[in-house]
PAFI-807788 format. One record per residue (C-alpha): residue in three letters; x, y, z. Coordinates in pm, whole numbers, plus 50000, padded with zeros to 5 digits. Layout:
ALAXYZ...
// end
This chain:
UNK517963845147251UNK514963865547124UNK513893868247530UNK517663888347601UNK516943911647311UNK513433920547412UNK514573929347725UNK517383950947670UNK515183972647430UNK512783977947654UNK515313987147941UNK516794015047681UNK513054025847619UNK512234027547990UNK515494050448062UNK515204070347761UNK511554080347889UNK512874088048235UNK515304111048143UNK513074128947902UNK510014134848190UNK512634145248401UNK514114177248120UNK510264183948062UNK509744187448465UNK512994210148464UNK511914249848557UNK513854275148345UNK514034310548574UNK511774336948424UNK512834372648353UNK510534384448657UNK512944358448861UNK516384370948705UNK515814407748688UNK516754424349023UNK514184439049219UNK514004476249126UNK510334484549267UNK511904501449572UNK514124523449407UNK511494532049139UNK509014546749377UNK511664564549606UNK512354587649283UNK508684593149226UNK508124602849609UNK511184628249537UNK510074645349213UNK506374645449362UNK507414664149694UNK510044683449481UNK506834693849311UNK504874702449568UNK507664726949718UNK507934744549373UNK504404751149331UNK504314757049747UNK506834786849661UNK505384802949348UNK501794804649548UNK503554820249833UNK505754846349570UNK502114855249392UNK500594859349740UNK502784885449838UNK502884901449529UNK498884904049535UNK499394918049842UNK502044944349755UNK499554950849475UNK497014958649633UNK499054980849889UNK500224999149590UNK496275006949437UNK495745016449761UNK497975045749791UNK497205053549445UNK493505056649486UNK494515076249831UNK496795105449683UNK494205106149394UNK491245113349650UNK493445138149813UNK494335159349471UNK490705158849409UNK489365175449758UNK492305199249703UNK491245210749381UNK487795217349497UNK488295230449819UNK490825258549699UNK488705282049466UNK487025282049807UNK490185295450016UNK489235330549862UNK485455331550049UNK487115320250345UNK490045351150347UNK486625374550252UNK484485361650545UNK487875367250792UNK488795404150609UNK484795411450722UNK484915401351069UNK488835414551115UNK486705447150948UNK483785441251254UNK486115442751547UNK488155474851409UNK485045495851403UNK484085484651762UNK488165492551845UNK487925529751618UNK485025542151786UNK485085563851455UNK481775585051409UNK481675580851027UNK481455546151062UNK478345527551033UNK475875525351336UNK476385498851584UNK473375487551766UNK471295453551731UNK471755452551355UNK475255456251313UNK475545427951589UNK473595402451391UNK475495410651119UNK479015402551282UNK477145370851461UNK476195360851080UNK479445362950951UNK481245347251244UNK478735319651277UNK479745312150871UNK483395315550893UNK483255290451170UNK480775265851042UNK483295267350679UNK486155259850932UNK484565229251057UNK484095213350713UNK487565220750586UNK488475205350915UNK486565173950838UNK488795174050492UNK491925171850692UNK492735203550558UNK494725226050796UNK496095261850851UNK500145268150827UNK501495279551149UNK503415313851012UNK504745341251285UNK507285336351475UNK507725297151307UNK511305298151118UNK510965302550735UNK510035272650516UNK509965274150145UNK508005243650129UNK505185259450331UNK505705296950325UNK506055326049990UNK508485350350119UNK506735386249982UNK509585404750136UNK512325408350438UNK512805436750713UNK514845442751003UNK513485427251340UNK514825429451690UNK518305419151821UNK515765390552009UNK514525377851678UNK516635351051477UNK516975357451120UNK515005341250863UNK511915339051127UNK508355348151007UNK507415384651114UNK504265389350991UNK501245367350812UNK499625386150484UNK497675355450321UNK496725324050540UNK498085293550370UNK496735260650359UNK497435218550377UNK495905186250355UNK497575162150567UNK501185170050412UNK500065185150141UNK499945222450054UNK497075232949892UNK497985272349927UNK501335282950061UNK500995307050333UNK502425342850250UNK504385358250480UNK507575391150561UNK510705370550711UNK512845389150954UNK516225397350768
// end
Protein backbone atom coordinates (compact mmCIF):
# COMPACT_ATOMS: atom_id res chain seq x y z
CA UNK A 1 0.00 0.00 0.00
CA UNK A 2 2.74 2.60 0.73
CA UNK A 3 4.39 1.38 -2.93
CA UNK A 4 0.72 2.65 -4.85
CA UNK A 5 0.95 5.97 -3.03
CA UNK A 6 4.55 6.68 -3.86
CA UNK A 7 3.87 6.19 -7.19
CA UNK A 8 0.96 8.16 -7.90
CA UNK A 9 2.72 11.25 -6.28
CA UNK A 10 5.42 11.07 -8.22
CA UNK A 11 3.33 10.62 -11.52
CA UNK A 12 1.41 14.07 -10.43
CA UNK A 13 4.99 15.60 -9.82
CA UNK A 14 6.36 14.39 -13.15
CA UNK A 15 3.19 15.96 -15.12
CA UNK A 16 2.98 18.97 -13.13
CA UNK A 17 6.76 19.69 -14.22
CA UNK A 18 5.95 18.96 -17.84
CA UNK A 19 3.36 21.24 -18.22
CA UNK A 20 5.16 23.99 -16.44
CA UNK A 21 8.61 23.66 -18.90
CA UNK A 22 6.31 23.60 -21.56
CA UNK A 23 4.35 27.51 -20.45
CA UNK A 24 8.06 28.65 -19.69
CA UNK A 25 9.15 27.47 -23.43
CA UNK A 26 5.89 29.30 -24.73
CA UNK A 27 7.01 32.68 -26.99
CA UNK A 28 4.71 35.67 -26.31
CA UNK A 29 4.80 38.02 -29.80
CA UNK A 30 6.75 41.21 -29.18
CA UNK A 31 5.51 44.68 -30.07
CA UNK A 32 8.22 44.78 -33.00
CA UNK A 33 6.20 41.42 -34.16
CA UNK A 34 2.53 42.89 -33.67
CA UNK A 35 2.99 46.38 -34.87
CA UNK A 36 2.52 46.55 -38.70
CA UNK A 37 5.32 47.35 -40.74
CA UNK A 38 5.28 51.14 -41.32
CA UNK A 39 9.09 51.65 -42.46
CA UNK A 40 7.95 51.90 -46.11
CA UNK A 41 5.46 54.39 -45.75
CA UNK A 42 7.65 56.42 -43.31
CA UNK A 43 10.42 57.05 -45.73
CA UNK A 44 8.09 57.60 -48.86
CA UNK A 45 6.89 60.92 -46.91
CA UNK A 46 10.42 61.93 -46.14
CA UNK A 47 11.52 61.39 -49.94
CA UNK A 48 8.33 63.76 -50.66
CA UNK A 49 8.90 66.66 -48.24
CA UNK A 50 12.78 66.40 -49.13
CA UNK A 51 12.21 66.76 -53.02
CA UNK A 52 9.24 69.15 -52.18
CA UNK A 53 12.14 71.01 -50.62
CA UNK A 54 14.45 70.97 -53.05
CA UNK A 55 11.85 72.42 -55.74
CA UNK A 56 11.03 75.34 -53.32
CA UNK A 57 14.44 76.40 -52.74
CA UNK A 58 15.13 75.34 -56.75
CA UNK A 59 12.45 78.22 -57.46
CA UNK A 60 13.38 81.02 -55.06
CA UNK A 61 17.22 80.68 -56.48
CA UNK A 62 15.87 80.88 -59.91
CA UNK A 63 13.24 84.12 -58.82
CA UNK A 64 16.56 85.92 -57.08
CA UNK A 65 18.57 85.07 -60.23
CA UNK A 66 16.49 86.92 -62.41
CA UNK A 67 15.89 89.57 -60.24
CA UNK A 68 19.85 90.11 -59.88
CA UNK A 69 19.78 90.17 -63.29
CA UNK A 70 16.97 92.71 -63.88
CA UNK A 71 18.99 94.58 -61.26
CA UNK A 72 21.73 94.89 -62.68
CA UNK A 73 20.04 95.79 -66.14
CA UNK A 74 18.40 98.54 -64.29
CA UNK A 75 22.06 100.15 -62.69
CA UNK A 76 23.03 99.82 -65.95
CA UNK A 77 20.81 102.22 -67.66
CA UNK A 78 21.04 104.34 -64.72
CA UNK A 79 24.76 104.76 -64.74
CA UNK A 80 24.22 105.15 -68.78
CA UNK A 81 21.68 108.22 -68.87
CA UNK A 82 23.81 109.60 -65.92
CA UNK A 83 27.10 109.52 -68.16
CA UNK A 84 25.12 110.99 -70.90
CA UNK A 85 23.67 114.19 -68.73
CA UNK A 86 27.17 114.67 -67.69
CA UNK A 87 28.98 114.96 -71.34
CA UNK A 88 25.94 117.13 -72.14
CA UNK A 89 26.48 119.51 -69.53
CA UNK A 90 30.04 119.94 -70.41
CA UNK A 91 30.00 119.87 -73.91
CA UNK A 92 27.26 122.71 -74.25
CA UNK A 93 28.96 125.94 -72.78
CA UNK A 94 31.12 124.76 -75.67
CA UNK A 95 28.28 124.94 -78.50
CA UNK A 96 28.91 128.84 -78.35
CA UNK A 97 32.92 128.50 -79.61
CA UNK A 98 31.75 126.20 -82.08
CA UNK A 99 28.78 128.80 -83.68
CA UNK A 100 31.97 131.59 -83.29
CA UNK A 101 34.55 129.44 -85.19
CA UNK A 102 31.56 128.74 -88.08
CA UNK A 103 30.28 132.76 -87.99
CA UNK A 104 34.39 133.32 -88.78
CA UNK A 105 34.81 131.04 -91.57
CA UNK A 106 30.98 131.77 -93.00
CA UNK A 107 32.76 135.58 -92.49
CA UNK A 108 36.12 134.09 -94.67
CA UNK A 109 34.24 132.92 -97.70
CA UNK A 110 31.95 136.24 -97.96
CA UNK A 111 34.97 138.44 -98.33
CA UNK A 112 36.48 136.10 -101.04
CA UNK A 113 32.55 136.19 -102.63
CA UNK A 114 32.36 140.50 -101.99
CA UNK A 115 35.45 141.23 -103.64
CA UNK A 116 34.85 144.49 -101.48
CA UNK A 117 38.01 146.88 -101.47
CA UNK A 118 37.54 147.97 -97.81
CA UNK A 119 37.90 144.66 -96.74
CA UNK A 120 40.97 143.31 -95.35
CA UNK A 121 43.86 142.14 -97.71
CA UNK A 122 43.79 138.70 -98.99
CA UNK A 123 47.07 137.20 -99.82
CA UNK A 124 49.14 134.37 -97.90
CA UNK A 125 48.13 135.69 -94.49
CA UNK A 126 44.61 135.92 -94.71
CA UNK A 127 44.79 132.23 -96.15
CA UNK A 128 46.49 130.80 -93.10
CA UNK A 129 44.18 132.45 -91.18
CA UNK A 130 40.96 130.81 -92.80
CA UNK A 131 43.15 127.35 -92.95
CA UNK A 132 43.54 127.97 -88.96
CA UNK A 133 40.13 128.40 -88.29
CA UNK A 134 38.82 125.69 -90.58
CA UNK A 135 41.41 123.23 -89.47
CA UNK A 136 39.84 124.01 -85.61
CA UNK A 137 36.25 123.95 -86.41
CA UNK A 138 36.86 120.58 -87.93
CA UNK A 139 39.18 119.01 -85.48
CA UNK A 140 36.14 120.35 -82.56
CA UNK A 141 33.71 118.46 -84.94
CA UNK A 142 35.54 115.29 -84.67
CA UNK A 143 35.53 115.19 -80.85
CA UNK A 144 31.89 116.08 -80.43
CA UNK A 145 31.51 113.33 -82.94
CA UNK A 146 33.36 110.89 -80.76
CA UNK A 147 30.64 112.05 -77.90
CA UNK A 148 27.85 110.84 -80.04
CA UNK A 149 26.77 114.20 -80.16
CA UNK A 150 25.11 115.20 -83.46
CA UNK A 151 23.75 118.17 -85.55
CA UNK A 152 19.70 118.53 -86.09
CA UNK A 153 18.82 118.22 -89.64
CA UNK A 154 16.64 121.75 -89.99
CA UNK A 155 15.67 123.12 -93.72
CA UNK A 156 13.45 121.73 -95.58
CA UNK A 157 12.86 118.74 -92.58
CA UNK A 158 9.04 119.28 -91.35
CA UNK A 159 8.79 121.18 -87.99
CA UNK A 160 9.45 119.35 -84.70
CA UNK A 161 8.97 120.92 -81.38
CA UNK A 162 10.95 118.33 -79.78
CA UNK A 163 14.00 119.23 -81.88
CA UNK A 164 13.39 122.66 -83.36
CA UNK A 165 12.48 126.60 -81.49
CA UNK A 166 10.22 128.15 -83.94
CA UNK A 167 11.66 132.11 -83.87
CA UNK A 168 9.03 133.00 -86.36
CA UNK A 169 6.76 131.95 -89.61
CA UNK A 170 6.63 133.46 -93.29
CA UNK A 171 5.03 132.73 -96.42
CA UNK A 172 6.91 130.12 -98.72
CA UNK A 173 6.10 128.88 -102.16
CA UNK A 174 2.89 127.15 -103.39
CA UNK A 175 5.74 124.00 -103.66
CA UNK A 176 6.50 124.20 -99.99
CA UNK A 177 4.17 122.34 -97.37
CA UNK A 178 3.29 124.28 -94.42
CA UNK A 179 4.89 123.93 -91.19
CA UNK A 180 8.35 122.96 -93.11
CA UNK A 181 11.67 124.54 -91.92
CA UNK A 182 12.67 127.56 -94.21
CA UNK A 183 15.60 128.71 -92.87
CA UNK A 184 18.36 127.62 -89.99
CA UNK A 185 19.44 130.74 -87.53
CA UNK A 186 21.19 128.69 -84.59
CA UNK A 187 22.53 125.04 -85.23
CA UNK A 188 21.00 122.78 -82.66
CA UNK A 189 22.39 119.90 -81.10
CA UNK A 190 21.82 115.91 -79.70
CA UNK A 191 23.38 113.14 -78.04
CA UNK A 192 22.10 109.98 -79.24
CA UNK A 193 18.28 111.01 -78.60
CA UNK A 194 18.95 113.54 -76.58
CA UNK A 195 18.85 117.31 -77.24
CA UNK A 196 21.43 119.12 -75.80
CA UNK A 197 20.49 122.54 -77.78
CA UNK A 198 17.35 122.73 -79.85
CA UNK A 199 18.04 123.93 -83.23
CA UNK A 200 16.42 127.43 -84.05
CA UNK A 201 14.79 127.81 -87.01
CA UNK A 202 11.68 130.26 -89.45
CA UNK A 203 8.85 127.54 -90.40
CA UNK A 204 7.06 128.15 -93.62
CA UNK A 205 3.42 129.36 -92.68
Amino acid sequence: MMNDSADTNVDVSEGAGTESAETDTMQVPTDQETAPDETTGDAGGVERTVEEELTYVREQLLRTAAELQNYRRRTEQVRLQESAMIRAAIVEPFLGILDDLERSLEATKSIERSGDESAPPGGEAFENLRDGVALVHRKFLDEIERLNISVIPTVGEPFDEALHEALMQQPAGDDTASGTVLHEVQRGYRMGDRVIRHARVIVAQ
